[in-house]
BATI-456764 format. One line per field, with one value per residue: residue number from 1; residue in three letters; x, y, z of N, C-alpha, C, O, CB in turn. Coordinates in steps of 0.001 Angstrom, whole numbers. Glycine has a CB too. Layout:
// BATI-456764
resi = NUM/...
resn = ALA/...
n_px = X/...
n_py = Y/...
n_pz = Z/...
ca_px = X/...
ca_py = Y/...
ca_pz = Z/...
c_px = X/...
c_py = Y/...
c_pz = Z/...
o_px = X/...
o_py = Y/...
o_pz = Z/...
cb_px = X/...
cb_py = Y/...
cb_pz = Z/...
//
This chain:
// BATI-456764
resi = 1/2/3/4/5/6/7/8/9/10/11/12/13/14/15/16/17/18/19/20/21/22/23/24/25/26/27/28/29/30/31/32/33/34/35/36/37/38/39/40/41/42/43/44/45/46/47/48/49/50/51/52/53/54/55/56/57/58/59/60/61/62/63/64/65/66/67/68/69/70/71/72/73/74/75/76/77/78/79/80/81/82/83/84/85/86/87/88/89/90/91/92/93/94/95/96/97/98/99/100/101/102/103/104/105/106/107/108/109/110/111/112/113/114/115/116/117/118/119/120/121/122/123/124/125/126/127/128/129/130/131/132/133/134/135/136/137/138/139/140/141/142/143/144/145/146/147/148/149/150/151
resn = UNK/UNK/UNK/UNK/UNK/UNK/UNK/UNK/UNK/UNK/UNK/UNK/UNK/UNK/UNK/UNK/UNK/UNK/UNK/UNK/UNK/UNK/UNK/UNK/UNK/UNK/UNK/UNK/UNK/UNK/UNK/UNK/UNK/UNK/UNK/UNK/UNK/UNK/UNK/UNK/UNK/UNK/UNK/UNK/UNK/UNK/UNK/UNK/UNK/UNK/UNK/UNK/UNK/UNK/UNK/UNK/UNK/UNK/UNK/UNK/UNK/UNK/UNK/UNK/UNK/UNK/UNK/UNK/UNK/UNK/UNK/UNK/UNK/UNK/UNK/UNK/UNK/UNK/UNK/UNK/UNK/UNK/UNK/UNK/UNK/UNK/UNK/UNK/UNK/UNK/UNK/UNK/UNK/UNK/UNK/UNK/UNK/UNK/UNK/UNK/UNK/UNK/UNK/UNK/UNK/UNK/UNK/UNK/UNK/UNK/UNK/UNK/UNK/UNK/UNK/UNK/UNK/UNK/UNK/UNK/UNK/UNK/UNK/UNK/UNK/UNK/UNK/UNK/UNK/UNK/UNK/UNK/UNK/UNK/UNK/UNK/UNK/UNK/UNK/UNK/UNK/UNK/UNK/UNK/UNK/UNK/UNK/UNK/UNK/UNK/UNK
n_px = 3888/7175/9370/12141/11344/11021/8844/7003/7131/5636/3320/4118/6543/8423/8919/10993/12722/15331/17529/18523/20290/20967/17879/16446/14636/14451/12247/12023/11732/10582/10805/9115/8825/10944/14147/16590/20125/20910/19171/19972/20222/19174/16847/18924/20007/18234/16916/18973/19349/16968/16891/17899/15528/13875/14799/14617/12002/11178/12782/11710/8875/9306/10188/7552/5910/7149/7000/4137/3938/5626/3911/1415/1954/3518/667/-694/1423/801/-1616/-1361/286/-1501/-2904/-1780/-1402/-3305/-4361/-2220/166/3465/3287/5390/6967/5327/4383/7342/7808/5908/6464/7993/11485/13796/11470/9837/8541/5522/3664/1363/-677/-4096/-6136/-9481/-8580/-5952/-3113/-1550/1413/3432/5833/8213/11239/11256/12539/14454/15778/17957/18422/18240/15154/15317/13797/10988/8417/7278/4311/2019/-1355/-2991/-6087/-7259/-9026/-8761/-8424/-10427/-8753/-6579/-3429/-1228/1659/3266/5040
n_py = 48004/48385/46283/44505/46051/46752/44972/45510/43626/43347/45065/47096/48418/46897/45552/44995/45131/43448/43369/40852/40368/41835/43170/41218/40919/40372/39499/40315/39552/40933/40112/37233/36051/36107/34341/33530/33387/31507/29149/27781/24602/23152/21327/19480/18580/17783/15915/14290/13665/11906/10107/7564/6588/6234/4551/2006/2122/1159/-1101/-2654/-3177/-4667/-6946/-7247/-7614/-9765/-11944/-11958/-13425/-15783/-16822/-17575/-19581/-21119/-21956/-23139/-25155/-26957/-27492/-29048/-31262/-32260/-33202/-35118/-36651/-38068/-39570/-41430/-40990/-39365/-36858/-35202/-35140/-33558/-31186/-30314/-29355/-27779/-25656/-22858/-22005/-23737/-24720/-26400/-29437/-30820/-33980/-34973/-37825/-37949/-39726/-40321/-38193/-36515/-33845/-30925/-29247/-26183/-24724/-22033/-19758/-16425/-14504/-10935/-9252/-11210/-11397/-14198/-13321/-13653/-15636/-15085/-16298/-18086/-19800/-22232/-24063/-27554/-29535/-33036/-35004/-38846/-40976/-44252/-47240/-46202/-45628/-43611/-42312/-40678/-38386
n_pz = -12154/-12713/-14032/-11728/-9804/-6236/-3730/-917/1244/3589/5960/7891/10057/10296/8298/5531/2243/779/-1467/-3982/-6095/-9062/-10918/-8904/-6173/-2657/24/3376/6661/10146/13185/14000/11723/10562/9338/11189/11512/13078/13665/11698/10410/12220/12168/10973/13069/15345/13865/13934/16525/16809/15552/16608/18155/16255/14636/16244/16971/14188/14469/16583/15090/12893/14240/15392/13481/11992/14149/14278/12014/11748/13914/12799/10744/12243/13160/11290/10397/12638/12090/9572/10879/12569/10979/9570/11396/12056/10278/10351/9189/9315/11806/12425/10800/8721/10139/10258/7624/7280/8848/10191/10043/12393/14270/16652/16505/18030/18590/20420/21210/22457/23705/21353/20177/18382/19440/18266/18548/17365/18413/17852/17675/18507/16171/15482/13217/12480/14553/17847/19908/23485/25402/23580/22294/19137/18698/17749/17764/17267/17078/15760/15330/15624/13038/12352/13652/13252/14595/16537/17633/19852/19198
ca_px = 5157/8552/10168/12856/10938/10576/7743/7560/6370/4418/3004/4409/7117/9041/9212/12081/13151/16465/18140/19178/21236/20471/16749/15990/14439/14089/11644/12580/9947/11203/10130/9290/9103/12515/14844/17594/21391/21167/18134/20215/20970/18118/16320/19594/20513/16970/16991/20329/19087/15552/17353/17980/14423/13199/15487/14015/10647/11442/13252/10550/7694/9698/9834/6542/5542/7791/6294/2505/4114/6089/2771/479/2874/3254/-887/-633/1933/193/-3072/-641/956/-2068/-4638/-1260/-875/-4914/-4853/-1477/1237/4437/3369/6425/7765/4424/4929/8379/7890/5448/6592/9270/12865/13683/10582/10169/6723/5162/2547/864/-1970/-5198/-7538/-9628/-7642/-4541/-2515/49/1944/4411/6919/9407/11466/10879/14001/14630/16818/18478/19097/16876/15148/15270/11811/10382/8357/5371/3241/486/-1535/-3887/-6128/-7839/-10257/-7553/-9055/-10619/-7913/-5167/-2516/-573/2612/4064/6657
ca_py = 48100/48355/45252/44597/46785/45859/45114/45158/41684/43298/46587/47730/49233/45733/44717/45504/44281/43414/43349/39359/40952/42768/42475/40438/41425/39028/39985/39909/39759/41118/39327/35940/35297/36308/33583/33747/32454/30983/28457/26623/23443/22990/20363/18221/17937/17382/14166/13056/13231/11537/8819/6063/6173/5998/2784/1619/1589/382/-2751/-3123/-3385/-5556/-7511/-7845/-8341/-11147/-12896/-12497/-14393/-17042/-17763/-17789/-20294/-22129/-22658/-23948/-26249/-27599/-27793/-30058/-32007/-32770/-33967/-35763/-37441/-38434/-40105/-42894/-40478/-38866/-35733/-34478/-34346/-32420/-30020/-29174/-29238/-26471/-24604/-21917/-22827/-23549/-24752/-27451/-30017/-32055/-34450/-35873/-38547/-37936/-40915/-40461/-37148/-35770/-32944/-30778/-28070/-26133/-23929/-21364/-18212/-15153/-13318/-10008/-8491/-12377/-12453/-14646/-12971/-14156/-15618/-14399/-17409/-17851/-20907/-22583/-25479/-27987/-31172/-34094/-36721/-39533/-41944/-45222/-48188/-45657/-45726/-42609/-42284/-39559/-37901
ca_pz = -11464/-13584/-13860/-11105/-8915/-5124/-3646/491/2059/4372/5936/9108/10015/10476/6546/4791/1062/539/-3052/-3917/-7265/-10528/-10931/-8138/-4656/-1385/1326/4905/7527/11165/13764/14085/10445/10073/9844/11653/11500/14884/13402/10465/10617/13854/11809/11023/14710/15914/12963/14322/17835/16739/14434/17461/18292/15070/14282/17564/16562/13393/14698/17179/14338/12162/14995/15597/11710/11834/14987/13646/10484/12097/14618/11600/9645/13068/12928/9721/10252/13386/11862/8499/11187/13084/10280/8954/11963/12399/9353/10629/8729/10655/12251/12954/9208/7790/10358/9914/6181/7099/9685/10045/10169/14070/14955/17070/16385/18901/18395/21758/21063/23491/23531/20388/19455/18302/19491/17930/19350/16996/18651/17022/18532/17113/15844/15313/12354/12416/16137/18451/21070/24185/25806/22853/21207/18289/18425/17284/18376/16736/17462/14822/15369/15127/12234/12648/13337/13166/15994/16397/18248/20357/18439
c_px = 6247/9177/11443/12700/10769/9396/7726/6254/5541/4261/3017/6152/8259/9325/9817/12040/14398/16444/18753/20074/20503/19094/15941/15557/13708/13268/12092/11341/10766/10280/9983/9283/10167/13340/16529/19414/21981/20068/18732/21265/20290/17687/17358/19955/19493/16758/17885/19797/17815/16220/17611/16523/13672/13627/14955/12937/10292/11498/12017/8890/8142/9493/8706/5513/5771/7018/4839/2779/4288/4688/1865/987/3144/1479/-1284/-31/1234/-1351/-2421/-461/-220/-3156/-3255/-897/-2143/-4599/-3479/-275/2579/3901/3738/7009/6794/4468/6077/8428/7018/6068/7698/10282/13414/12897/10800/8584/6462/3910/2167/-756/-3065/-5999/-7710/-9065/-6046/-4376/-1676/609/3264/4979/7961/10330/11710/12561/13835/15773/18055/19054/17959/16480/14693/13919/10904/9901/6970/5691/1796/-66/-3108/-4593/-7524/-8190/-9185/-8858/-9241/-9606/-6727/-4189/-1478/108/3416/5152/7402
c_py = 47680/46809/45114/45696/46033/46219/44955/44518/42098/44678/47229/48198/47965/45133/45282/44884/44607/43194/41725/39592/41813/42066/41835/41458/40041/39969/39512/40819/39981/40288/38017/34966/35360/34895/33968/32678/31358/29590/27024/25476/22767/21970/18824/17662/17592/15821/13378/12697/12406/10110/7621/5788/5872/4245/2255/1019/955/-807/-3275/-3961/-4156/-6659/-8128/-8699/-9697/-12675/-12992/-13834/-15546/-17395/-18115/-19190/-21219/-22786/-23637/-25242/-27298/-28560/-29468/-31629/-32995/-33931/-34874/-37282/-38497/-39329/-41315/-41867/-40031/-37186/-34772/-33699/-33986/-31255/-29443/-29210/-27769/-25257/-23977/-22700/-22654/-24181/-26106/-28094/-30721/-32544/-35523/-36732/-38464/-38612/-40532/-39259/-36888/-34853/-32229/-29508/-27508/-24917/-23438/-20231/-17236/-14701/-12591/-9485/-9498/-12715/-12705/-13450/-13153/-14590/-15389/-15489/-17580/-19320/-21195/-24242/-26420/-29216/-31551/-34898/-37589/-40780/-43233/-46015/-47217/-45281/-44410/-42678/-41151/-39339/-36371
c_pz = -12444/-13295/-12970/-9896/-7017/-4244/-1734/418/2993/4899/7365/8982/10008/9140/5897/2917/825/-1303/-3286/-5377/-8372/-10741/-10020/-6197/-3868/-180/2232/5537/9084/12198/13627/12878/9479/10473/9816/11555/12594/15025/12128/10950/11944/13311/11782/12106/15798/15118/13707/15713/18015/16048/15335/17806/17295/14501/15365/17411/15486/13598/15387/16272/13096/13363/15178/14604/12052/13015/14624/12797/11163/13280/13539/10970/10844/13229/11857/9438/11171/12885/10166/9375/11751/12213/9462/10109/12295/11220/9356/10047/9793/10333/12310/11536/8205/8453/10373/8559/6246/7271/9583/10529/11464/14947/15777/17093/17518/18593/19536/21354/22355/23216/22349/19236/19035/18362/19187/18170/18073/17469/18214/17884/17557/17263/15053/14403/12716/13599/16779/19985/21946/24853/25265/21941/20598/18858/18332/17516/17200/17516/15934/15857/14375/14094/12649/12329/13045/14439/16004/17885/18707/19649/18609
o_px = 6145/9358/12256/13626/10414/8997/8574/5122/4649/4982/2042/6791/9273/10047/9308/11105/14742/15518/19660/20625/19410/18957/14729/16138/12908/13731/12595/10611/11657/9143/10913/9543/10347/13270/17314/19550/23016/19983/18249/22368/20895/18144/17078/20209/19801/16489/17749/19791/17468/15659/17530/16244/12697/12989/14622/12710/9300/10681/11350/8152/7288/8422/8636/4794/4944/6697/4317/2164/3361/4582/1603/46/2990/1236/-2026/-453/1027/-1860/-3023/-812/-152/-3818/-3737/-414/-1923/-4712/-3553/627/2586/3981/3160/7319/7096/4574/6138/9604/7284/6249/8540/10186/13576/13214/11793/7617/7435/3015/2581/-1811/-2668/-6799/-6676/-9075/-5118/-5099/-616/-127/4091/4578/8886/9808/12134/13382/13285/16826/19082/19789/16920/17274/13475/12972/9835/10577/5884/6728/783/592/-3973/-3992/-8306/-7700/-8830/-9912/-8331/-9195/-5801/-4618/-801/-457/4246/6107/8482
o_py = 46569/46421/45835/46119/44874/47361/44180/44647/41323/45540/47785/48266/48427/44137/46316/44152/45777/42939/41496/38529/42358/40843/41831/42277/39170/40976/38389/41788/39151/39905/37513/33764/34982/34386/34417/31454/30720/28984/25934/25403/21923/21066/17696/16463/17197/14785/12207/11517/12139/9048/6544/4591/5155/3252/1305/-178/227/-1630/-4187/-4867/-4285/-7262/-9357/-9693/-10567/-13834/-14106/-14901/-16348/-18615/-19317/-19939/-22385/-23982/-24615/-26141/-28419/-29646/-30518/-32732/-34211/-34914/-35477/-38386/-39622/-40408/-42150/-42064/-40398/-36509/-33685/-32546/-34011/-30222/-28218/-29003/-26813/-24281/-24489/-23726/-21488/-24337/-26810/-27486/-31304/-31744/-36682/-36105/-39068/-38217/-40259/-39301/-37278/-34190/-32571/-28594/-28381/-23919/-24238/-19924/-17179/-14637/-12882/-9284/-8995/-13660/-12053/-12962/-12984/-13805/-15354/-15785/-17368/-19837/-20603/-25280/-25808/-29845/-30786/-35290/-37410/-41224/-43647/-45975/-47777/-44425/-44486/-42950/-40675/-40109/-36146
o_pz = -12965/-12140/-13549/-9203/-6804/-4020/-1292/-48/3336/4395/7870/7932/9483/9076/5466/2594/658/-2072/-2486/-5663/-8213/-10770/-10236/-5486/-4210/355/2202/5326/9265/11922/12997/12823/8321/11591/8980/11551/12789/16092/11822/11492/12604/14011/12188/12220/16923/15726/14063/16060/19166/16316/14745/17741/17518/14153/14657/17582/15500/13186/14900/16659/12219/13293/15168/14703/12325/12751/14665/12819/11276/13404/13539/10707/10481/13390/11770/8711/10707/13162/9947/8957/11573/12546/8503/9858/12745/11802/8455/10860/10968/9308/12300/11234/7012/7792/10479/8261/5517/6543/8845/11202/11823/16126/15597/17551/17995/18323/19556/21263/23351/22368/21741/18005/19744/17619/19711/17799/17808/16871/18073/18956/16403/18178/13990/15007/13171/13885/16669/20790/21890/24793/25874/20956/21137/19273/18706/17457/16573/18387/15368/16916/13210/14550/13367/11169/12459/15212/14979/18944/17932/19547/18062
cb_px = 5175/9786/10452/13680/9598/11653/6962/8043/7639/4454/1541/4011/6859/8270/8159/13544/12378/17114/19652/17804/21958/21649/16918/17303/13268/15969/10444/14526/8414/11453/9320/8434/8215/13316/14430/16902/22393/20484/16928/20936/22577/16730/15766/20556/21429/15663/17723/22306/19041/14295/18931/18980/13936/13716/17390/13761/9885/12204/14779/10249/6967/11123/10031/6076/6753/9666/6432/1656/5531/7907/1877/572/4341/3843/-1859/124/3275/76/-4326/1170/2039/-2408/-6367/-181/-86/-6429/-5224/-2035/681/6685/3427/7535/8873/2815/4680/9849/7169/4593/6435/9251/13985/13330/9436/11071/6263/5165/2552/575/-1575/-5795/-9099/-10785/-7825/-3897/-2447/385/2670/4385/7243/8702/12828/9279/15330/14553/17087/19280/20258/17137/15089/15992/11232/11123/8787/4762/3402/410/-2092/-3436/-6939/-6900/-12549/-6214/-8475/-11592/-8415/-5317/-1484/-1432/3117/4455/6447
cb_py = 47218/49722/45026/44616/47247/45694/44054/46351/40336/42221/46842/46581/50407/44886/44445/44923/44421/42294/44697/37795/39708/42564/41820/39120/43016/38111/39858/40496/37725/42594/39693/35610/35469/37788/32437/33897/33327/32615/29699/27408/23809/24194/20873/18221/19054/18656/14101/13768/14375/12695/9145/6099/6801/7331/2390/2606/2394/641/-3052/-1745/-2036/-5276/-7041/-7016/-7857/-10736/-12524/-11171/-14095/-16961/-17019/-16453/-19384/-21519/-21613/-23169/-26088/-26595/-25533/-29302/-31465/-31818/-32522/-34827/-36799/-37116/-39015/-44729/-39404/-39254/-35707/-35524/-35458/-32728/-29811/-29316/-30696/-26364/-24893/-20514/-22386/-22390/-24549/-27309/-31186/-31793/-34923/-34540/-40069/-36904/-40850/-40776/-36252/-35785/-32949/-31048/-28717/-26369/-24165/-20549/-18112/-13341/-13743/-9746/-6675/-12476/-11612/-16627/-12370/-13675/-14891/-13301/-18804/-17397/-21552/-22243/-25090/-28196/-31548/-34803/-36539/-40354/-42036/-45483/-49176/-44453/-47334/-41379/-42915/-39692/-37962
cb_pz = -10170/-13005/-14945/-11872/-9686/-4261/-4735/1806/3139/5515/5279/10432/10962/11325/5512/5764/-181/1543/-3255/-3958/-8054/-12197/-11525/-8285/-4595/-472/1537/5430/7508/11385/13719/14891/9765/10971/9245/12826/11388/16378/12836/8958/10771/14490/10564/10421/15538/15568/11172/14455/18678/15752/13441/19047/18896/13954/14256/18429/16519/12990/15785/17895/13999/11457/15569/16105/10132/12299/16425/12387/9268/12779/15863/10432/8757/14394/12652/8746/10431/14318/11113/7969/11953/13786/8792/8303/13013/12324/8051/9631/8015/10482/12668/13799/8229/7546/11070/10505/5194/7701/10848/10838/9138/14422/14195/18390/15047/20361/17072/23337/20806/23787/24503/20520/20101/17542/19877/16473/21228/15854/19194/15656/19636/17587/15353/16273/12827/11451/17489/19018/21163/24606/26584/22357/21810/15910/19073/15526/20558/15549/19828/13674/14233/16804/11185/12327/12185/12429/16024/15936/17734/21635/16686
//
């Protein structure tokens, strides 16, 4: 076939070839694999109309990232505060040395145990959200001769 020759896209009576300039030929397909002028620009206004739900689910799964973390990092501190508090230390200031920024520690003494509760609220893309709270809890075997004090 001669160079700049055109070649038809397909073999019914529906396939045309248009000319795209000197040399060049563009197939056109009739029917449904024709695209039409009535089709452009369908994708950008289907994005724009998809783009609040998408940020949606986004925020949502940052969200939730963030609360795994801050309960994880509340366990941790609980479990600091508690074996800091078993052993006569303050409780209170190994778990907030651990724990996320917010949190709130508690350390309740039970007969030969200790308890420690650390509570945070999760927030979302730096705002809190409401009712929305990690924690994590611990208990120690309080040490012999060591007195531990609700804090």
């Amino acid at each position: 076939m001669p160079y700049g020759a055109a070649r038809s896209a397909g073999t019914g009576a529906g396939a045309a070839v248009r000319h795209g300039g000197p040399g060049r030929t563009r197939a056109v397909l009739s029917g449904q694999g024709e695209r039409r002028d009535v089709d452009r620009g369908a994708f950008t206004a289907e994005f724009a109309a998809a783009l609040p739900a998408l940020m949606l689910l986004l925020g949502v799964g940052l969200t939730v990232m963030t609360a795994v973390a801050d309960r994880g990092r509340c366990y941790d501190a609980a479990r600091d505060a508690a074996l800091a508090a078993a052993r006569g230390q303050s409780g209170v200031d190994a778990g907030t040395a651990a724990a996320p920024p917010g949190a709130t520690v508690t350390v309740l003494p039970d007969g030969d145990q200790v308890r420690v509760v650390v509570t945070v609220p999760v927030r979302a893309l730096g705002l809190t959200v409401p009712d929305l709270t990690a924690s994590g809890e611990a208990v120690a075997a309080i040490e012999p001769g060591v007195t531990v004090i609700a804090e």
